[in-house]
C-alpha positions as CSV (number, residue, x, y, z in Angstrom):
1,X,98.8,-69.3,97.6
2,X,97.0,-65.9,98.9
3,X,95.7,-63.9,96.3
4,X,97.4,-60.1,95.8
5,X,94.1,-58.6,96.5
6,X,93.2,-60.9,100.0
7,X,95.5,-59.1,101.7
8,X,97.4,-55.2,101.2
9,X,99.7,-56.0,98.6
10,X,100.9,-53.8,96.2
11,X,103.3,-54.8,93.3
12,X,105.5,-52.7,91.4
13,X,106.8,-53.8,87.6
14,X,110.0,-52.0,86.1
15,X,110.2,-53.0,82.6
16,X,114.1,-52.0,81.6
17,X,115.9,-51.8,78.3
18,X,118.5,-54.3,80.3
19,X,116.2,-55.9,83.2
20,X,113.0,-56.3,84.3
21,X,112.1,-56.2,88.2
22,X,108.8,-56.9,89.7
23,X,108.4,-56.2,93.7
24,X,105.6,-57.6,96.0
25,X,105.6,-55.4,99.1
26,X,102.8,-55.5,101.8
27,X,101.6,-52.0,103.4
28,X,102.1,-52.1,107.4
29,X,99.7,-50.6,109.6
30,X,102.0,-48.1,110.1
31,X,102.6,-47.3,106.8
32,X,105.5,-48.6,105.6
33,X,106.3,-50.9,102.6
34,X,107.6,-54.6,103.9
35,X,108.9,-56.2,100.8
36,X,108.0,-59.7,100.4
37,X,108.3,-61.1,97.0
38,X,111.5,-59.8,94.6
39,X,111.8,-61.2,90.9
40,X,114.1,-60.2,88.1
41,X,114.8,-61.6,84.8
42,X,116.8,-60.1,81.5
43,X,114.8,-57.8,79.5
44,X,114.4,-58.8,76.1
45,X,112.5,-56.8,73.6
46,X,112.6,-53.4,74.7
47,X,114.9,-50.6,73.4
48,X,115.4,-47.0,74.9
49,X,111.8,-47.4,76.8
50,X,110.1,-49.1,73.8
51,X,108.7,-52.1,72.7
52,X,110.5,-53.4,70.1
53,X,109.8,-57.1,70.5
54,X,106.1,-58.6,72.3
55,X,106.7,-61.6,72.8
56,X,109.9,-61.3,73.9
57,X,108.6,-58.6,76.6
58,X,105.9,-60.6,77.7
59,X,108.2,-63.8,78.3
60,X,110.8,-61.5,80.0
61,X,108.1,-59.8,82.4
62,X,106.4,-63.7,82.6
63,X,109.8,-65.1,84.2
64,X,110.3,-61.9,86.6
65,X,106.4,-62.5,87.7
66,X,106.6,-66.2,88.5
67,X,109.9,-65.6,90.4
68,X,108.2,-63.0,92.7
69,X,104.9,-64.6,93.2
70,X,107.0,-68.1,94.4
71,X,108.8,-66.1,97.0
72,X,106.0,-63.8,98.4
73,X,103.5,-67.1,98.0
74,X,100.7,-64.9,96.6
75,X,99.2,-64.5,93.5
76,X,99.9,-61.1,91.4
77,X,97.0,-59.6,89.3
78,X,97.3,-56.1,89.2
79,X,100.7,-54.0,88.7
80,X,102.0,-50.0,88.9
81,X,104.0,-49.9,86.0
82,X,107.0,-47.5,85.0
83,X,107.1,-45.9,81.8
84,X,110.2,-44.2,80.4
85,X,111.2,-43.0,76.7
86,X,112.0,-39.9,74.6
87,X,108.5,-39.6,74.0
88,X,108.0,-38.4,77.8
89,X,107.8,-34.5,77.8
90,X,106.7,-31.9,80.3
91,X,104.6,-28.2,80.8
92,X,104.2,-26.1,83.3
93,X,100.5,-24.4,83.4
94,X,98.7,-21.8,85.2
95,X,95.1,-21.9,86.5
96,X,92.8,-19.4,88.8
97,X,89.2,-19.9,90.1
98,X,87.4,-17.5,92.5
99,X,87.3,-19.1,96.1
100,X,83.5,-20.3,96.3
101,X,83.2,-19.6,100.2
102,X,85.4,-17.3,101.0
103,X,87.7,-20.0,102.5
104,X,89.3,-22.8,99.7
105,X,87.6,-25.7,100.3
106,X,89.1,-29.4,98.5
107,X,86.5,-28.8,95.9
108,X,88.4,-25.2,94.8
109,X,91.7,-27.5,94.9
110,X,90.2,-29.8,92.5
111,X,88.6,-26.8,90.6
112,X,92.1,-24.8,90.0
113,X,94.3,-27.6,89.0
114,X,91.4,-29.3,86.5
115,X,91.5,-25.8,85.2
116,X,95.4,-25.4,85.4
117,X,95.6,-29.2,83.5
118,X,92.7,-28.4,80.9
119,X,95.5,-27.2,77.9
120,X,95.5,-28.8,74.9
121,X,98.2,-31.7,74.5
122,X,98.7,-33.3,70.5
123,X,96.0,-35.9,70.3
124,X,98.6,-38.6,70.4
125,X,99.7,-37.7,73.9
126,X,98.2,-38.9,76.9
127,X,98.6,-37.2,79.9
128,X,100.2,-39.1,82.6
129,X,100.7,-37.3,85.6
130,X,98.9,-34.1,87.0
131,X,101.9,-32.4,89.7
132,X,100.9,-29.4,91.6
133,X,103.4,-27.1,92.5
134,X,102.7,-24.6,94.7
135,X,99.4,-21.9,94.8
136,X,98.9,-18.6,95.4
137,X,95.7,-16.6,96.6
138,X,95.6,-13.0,96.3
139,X,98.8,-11.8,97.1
140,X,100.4,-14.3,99.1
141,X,102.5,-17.0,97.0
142,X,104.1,-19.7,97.6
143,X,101.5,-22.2,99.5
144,X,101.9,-25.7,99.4
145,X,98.7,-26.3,101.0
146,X,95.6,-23.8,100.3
147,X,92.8,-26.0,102.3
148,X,91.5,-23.6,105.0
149,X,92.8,-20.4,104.2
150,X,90.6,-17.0,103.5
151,X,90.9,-15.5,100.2
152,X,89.6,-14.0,97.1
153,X,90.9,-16.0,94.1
154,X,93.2,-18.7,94.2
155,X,95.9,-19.4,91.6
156,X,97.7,-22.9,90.9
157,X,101.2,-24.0,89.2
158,X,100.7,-27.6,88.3
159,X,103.2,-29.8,86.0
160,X,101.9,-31.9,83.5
161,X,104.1,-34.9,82.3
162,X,102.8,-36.7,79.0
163,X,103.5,-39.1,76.9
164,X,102.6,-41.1,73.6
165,X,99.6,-43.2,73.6
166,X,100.9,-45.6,71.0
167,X,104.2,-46.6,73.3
168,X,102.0,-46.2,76.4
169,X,99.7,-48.4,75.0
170,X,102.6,-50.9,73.6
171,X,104.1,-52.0,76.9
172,X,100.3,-52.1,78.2
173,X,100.2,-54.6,75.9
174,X,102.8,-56.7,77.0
175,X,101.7,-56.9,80.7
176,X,98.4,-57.4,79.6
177,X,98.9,-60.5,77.5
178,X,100.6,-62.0,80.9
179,X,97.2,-62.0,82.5
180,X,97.3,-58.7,84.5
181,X,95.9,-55.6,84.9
182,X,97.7,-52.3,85.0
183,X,96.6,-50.0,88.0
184,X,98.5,-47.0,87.1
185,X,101.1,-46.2,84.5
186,X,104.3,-44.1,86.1
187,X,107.1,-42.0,85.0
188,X,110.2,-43.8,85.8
189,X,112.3,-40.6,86.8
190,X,109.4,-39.9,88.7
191,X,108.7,-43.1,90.4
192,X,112.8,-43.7,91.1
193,X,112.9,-40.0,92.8
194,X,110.2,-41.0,95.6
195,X,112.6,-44.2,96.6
196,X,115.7,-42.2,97.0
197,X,114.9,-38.8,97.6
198,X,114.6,-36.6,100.9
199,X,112.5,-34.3,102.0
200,X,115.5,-31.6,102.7
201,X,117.2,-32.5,98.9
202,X,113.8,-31.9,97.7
203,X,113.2,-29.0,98.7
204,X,116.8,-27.2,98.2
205,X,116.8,-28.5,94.8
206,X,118.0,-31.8,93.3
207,X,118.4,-33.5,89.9
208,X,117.9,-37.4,90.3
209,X,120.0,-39.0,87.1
210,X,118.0,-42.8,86.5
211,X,120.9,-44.3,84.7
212,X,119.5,-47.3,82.8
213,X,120.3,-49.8,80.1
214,X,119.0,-47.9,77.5
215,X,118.0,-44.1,79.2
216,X,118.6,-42.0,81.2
217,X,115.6,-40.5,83.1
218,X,116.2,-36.7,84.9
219,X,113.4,-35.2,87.5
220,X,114.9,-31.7,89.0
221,X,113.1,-30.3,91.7
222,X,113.3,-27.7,93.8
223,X,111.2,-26.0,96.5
224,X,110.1,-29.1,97.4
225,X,108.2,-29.6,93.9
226,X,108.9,-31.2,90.9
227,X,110.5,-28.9,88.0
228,X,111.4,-30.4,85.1
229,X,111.2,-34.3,83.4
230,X,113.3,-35.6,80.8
231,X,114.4,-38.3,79.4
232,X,117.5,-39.1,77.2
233,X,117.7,-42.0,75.1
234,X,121.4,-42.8,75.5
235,X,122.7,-44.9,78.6
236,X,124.9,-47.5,80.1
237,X,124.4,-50.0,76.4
238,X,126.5,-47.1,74.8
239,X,129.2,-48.2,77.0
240,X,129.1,-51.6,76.0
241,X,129.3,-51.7,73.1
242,X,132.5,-49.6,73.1
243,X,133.6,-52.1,75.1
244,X,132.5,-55.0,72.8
245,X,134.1,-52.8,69.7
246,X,137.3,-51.7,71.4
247,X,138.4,-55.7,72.4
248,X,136.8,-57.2,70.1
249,X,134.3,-58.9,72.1
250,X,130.7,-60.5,72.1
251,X,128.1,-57.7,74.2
252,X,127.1,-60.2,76.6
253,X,130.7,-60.5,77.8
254,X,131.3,-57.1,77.4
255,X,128.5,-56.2,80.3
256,X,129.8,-58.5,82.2
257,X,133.2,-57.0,81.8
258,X,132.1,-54.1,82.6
259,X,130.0,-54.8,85.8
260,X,132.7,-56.5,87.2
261,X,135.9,-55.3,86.5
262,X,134.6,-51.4,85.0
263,X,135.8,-48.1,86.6
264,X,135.1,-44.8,85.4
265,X,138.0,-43.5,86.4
266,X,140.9,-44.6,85.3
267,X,143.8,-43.2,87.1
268,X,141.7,-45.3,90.0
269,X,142.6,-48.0,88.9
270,X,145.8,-50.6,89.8
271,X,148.6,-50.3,86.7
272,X,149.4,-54.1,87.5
273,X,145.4,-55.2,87.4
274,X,144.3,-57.5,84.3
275,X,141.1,-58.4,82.9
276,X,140.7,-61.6,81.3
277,X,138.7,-60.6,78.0
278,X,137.3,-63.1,76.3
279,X,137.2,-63.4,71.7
280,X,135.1,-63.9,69.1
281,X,134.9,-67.1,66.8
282,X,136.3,-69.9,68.7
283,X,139.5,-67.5,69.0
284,X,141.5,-67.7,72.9
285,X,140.7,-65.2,75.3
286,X,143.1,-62.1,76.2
287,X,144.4,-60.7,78.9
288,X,144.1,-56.6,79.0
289,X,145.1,-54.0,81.4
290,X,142.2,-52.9,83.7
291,X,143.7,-49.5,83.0
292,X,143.4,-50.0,79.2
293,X,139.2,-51.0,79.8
294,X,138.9,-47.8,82.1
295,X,140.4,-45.4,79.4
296,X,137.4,-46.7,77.1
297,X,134.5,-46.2,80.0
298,X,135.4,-43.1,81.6
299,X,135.3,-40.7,78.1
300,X,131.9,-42.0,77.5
301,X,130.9,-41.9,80.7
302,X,131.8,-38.4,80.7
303,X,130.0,-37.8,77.7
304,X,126.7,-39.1,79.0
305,X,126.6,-37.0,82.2
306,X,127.9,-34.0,80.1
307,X,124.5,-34.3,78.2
308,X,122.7,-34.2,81.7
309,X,124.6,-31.5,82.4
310,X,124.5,-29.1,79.2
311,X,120.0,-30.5,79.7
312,X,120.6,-29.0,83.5
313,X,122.0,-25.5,82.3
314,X,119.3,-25.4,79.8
315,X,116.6,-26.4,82.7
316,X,117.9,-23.9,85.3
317,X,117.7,-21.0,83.0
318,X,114.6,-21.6,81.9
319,X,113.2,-21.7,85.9
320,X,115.5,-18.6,86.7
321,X,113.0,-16.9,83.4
322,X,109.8,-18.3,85.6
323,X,111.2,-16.9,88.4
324,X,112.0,-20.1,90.4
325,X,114.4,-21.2,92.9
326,X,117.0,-22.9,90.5
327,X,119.8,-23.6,92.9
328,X,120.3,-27.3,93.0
329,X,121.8,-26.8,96.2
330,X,121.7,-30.9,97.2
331,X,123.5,-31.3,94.1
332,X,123.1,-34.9,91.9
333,X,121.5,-38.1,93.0
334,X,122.5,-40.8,90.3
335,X,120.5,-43.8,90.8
336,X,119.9,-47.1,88.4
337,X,121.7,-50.1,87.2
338,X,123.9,-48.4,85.4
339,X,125.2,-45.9,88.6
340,X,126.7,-48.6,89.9
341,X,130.1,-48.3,88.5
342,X,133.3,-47.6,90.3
343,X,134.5,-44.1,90.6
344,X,131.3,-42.7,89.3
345,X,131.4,-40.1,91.8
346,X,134.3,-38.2,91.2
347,X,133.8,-38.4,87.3
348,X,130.3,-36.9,88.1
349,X,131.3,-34.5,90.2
350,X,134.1,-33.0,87.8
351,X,131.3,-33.3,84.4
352,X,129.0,-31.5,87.5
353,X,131.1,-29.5,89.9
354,X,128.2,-30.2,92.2
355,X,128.0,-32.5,95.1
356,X,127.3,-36.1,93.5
357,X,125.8,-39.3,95.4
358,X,124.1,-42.9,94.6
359,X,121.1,-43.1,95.5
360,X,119.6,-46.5,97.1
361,X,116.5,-46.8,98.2
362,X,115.0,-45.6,101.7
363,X,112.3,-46.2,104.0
364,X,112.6,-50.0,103.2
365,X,111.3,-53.0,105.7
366,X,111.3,-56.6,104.2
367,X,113.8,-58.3,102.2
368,X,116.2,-55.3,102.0
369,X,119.2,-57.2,101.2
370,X,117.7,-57.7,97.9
371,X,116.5,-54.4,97.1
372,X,119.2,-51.8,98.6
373,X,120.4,-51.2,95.5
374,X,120.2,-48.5,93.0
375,X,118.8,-50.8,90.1
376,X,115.6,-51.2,92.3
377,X,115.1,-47.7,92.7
378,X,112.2,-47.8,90.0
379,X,110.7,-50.7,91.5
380,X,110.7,-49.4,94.7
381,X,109.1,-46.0,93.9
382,X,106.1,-47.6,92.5
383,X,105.6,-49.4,95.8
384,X,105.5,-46.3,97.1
385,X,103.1,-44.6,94.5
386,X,100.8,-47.8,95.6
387,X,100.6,-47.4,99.2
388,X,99.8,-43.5,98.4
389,X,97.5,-44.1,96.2
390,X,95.7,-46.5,98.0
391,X,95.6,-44.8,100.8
392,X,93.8,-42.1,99.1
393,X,91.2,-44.9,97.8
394,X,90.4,-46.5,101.1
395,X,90.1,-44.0,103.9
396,X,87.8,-41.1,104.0
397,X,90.2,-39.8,106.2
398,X,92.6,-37.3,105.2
399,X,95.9,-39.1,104.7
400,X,98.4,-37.4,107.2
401,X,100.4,-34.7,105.6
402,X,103.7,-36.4,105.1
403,X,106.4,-36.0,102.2
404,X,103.9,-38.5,100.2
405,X,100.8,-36.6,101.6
406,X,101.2,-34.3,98.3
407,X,102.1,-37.4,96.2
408,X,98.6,-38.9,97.8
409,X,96.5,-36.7,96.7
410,X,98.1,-36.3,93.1
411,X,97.1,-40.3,92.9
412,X,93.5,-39.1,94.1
413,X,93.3,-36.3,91.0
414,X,94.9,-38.6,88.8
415,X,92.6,-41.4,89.7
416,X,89.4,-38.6,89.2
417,X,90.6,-37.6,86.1
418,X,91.3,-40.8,84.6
C-alpha cells in the first residue's frame, strides 16, 4: 500500500448531513483528475453543516476513509475538506495601491487584495476564502488579469467568504481524531460550483443550488466571478419527514421511499402506480398511490426552491445597486443528493421561470461510473481545488491561464495568508 503523499494524490472529504464521501483522485501529467479510490458511508452526527455528535462523525468519516483507501490501494493522510452551514456569510470589499513600477507587477496583485481583504470580521469568524473579482487601474475597469499592464493606481473587488471558528474548528476535529490532517478547509457551494460549472455559465451568470441532506448551499456568479454565497439550513430531510408524518412511517423508510419511488411533480406521475409503504410497531405495510406520495413532495419541494428564489431576487438587486451584471442568463444549475428527484426540472423551472438543469460533474477520468452523479459534486470540486492548489505549490512556473488559473492563484493567496 503506496502512501497518498509517494505519489500525486489528492483526496477530497465531503462530510454531509445525510452522507459522507471521500475521493482519491491522482493528478495526470496533463492535468486532469483520474479518480482512483471512491468511499461513502451514512453520515451520522452532523445536522445542517454541524457537528452535533463526534464520535459519531469520526466513525462515519472512519468507514468512508477505509472504503476509499482499499480501492485506490494507498494510504490517505491529508484531506481538502468542505465546510457548509448558516454560519457561512459573505462581503464584497474594495482596495487600491499605487502601481510600484509603473507596470503591476504580482507583488501589486498581492498588495491590493491583502489590502482589499484587511476589513475587520467579528473575532469569531475566520476568514475562509479570499476571491478576486475583477480590477481596475485608472480608468479602465473591468480586468481580470492586471499582470503587465501600465498604469497609475490599481484598484481590486475581492469576495471574502467566512465563517465561525468554533464549527470550523468542530468538524476539524472530527477528521483530526481519524488520524489526518486537513490541507485546506472549503466552502461547499463553492467547491460543488468548480465540478459542474462552465466557463460560458460562469461568465453569463449562474446560481449553482447544492441541494443536500440538511442545506442547501447557493454561489451566483456572473462575469465570470463569484457574486454572492449563501447557505440555507433547510433541505431534502424536510421532505422526509413529511413523508414519514404523512404515512405514518419510520425516516429511514421514508428516504428510501422517497429516493426510489419520489417525484416532484405529481401530475408526472402514473394514476395506477403504487408504493408499498411500510408501518410502524409491528403494524402491516400499505399500499399508497404514487400520486398520493407526489402531492406531499412537490409543495415542499416548491417551498424550498421558492426560498432560493425570494434569496436570488434579494441577491440581484443588491448587484444591480453595485452596478453589476445581474442577469443570470445560464439560468439554475441544481446539483447534490437531494437534486436527484424526478421531475425536478420543470418544478424548478416554474418556482424559477429560468432555464433549470442538474449538474454532474465534468472534466472527470477514472472511475466515473461511480462519481457522475450530482451527490459527488462536492467531492469532486475539492479534487479540483487540490490539483490547483498544488499546482501553485510546486511549479515556479506560472500555472497556465485556464478557467482554474484564477482559482490557482486564490489557493496561492489563501495559502500566504494563512
Amino acid at each position: 500500500m503506496t502512501k497518498a503523499a509517494d505519489k500525486k494524490l489528492i483526496v477530497g472529504l465531503d462530510i454531509g448531513t445525510s452522507k459522507v464521501c471521500a475521493l482519491v483522485g491522482e493528478v495526470l501529467p496533463d492535468g486532469n483528475v483520474n479518480v482512483i479510490g471512491v468511499g461513502s458511508s451514512p453520515s451520522r452526527g452532523m445536522d445542517k453543516g454541524g457537528v452535533n455528535d463526534l464520535e459519531s462523525v469520526v466513525k462515519s468519516v472512519q468507514r468512508a476513509v477505509d472504503q476509499a483507501e482499499l480501492m485506490a490501494d494507498c494510504q490517505i493522510s491529508s484531506v481538502y475538506l468542505s465546510l457548509s452551514g448558516k454560519h457561512i456569510s459573505c462581503q464584497t470589499e474594495k482596495g487600491m495601491v499605487p502601481i510600484s513600477d509603473k507596470e503591476v507587477t504580482q507583488d501589486d496583485v498581492d498588495n491590493v487584495i491583502h489590502t482589499a481583504k484587511s476589513v475587520k470580521i467579528s473575532d469569531e469568524h475566520r476568514t475562509l476564502h479570499v476571491i478576486p473579482q475583477e480590477f481596475a487601474i485608472d480608468y479602465q475597469e473591468g480586468i481580470k488579469n492586471p499582470v503587465g499592464l501600465s498604469g497609475v493606481r490599481m484598484e481590486a473587488s475581492v469576495h471574502l467568504i467566512t465563517c465561525h471558528n468554533d464549527m470550523a474548528r468542530n468538524i476539524v476535529k472530527a477528521v483530526e481524531r481519524c488520524g489526518l490532517k486537513v490541507d485546506h478547509l472549503i466552502f461547499s457551494g463553492l467547491a460543488a460550483s468548480h465540478a459542474v460549472l462552465t466557463p460560458d455559465e460562469r461568465e453569463l451568470g449562474v446560481c449553482v443550488v447544492d441541494i443536500g441532506g440538511g442545506t442547501m448551499d447557493l454561489a451566483v456568479w456572473s462575469g465570470g466571478a463569484l457574486r454572492h454565497a449563501e447557505v440555507i439550513p433547510y433541505a431534502g430531510n424536510v421532505v422526509t419527514s413529511d413523508i414519514a408524518y404523512a404515512f405514518g412511517t419510520p425516516l429511514g423508510d421514508a428516504e428510501e421511499i422517497k429516493v426510489k419511488y419520489g417525484c416532484a411533480l405529481s401530475e408526472l406521475v402514473s394514476k395506477d402506480a403504487k408504493v408499498d409503504v411500510p408501518s410502524v410497531g409491528g403494524r402491516p405495510s400499505r399500499s399508497l398511490q404514487s400520486q398520493t406520495l407526489a402531492e406531499v413532495i412537490e409543495p415542499r419541494y416548491s417551498e424550498l426552491l421558492g426560498l432560493v428564489n425570494q434569496k436570488l431576487i434579494d441577491i440581484q438587486d443588491q448587484m444591480r445597486d453595485a452596478g453589476v451584471k445581474h442577469h443570470l442568463a445560464a439560468g439554475i444549475v441544481l446539483t447534490g443528493g437531494a437534486s436527484q428527484m424526478e421531475g425536478l426540472i420543470e418544478c424548478a423551472e416554474r418556482v424559477f421561470r429560468n432555464q433549470v438543469r442538474i449538474g454532474k460533474p465534468l472534466e472527470l477520468n477514472g472511475l466515473t461510473d461511480y462519481v457522475q452523479a450530482p451527490h459527488f459534486a462536492t467531492a469532486v470540486g475539492l479534487l479540483h481545488y487540490g490539483k490547483d492548489s498544488q499546482a501553485f505549490d510546486d511549479s515556479d512556473i506560472e500555472p497556465k491561464r485556464s478557467v482554474s488559473g484564477l482559482f490557482t492563484k486564490i489557493s496561492g493567496w489563501f495559502k500566504k495568508e494563512f
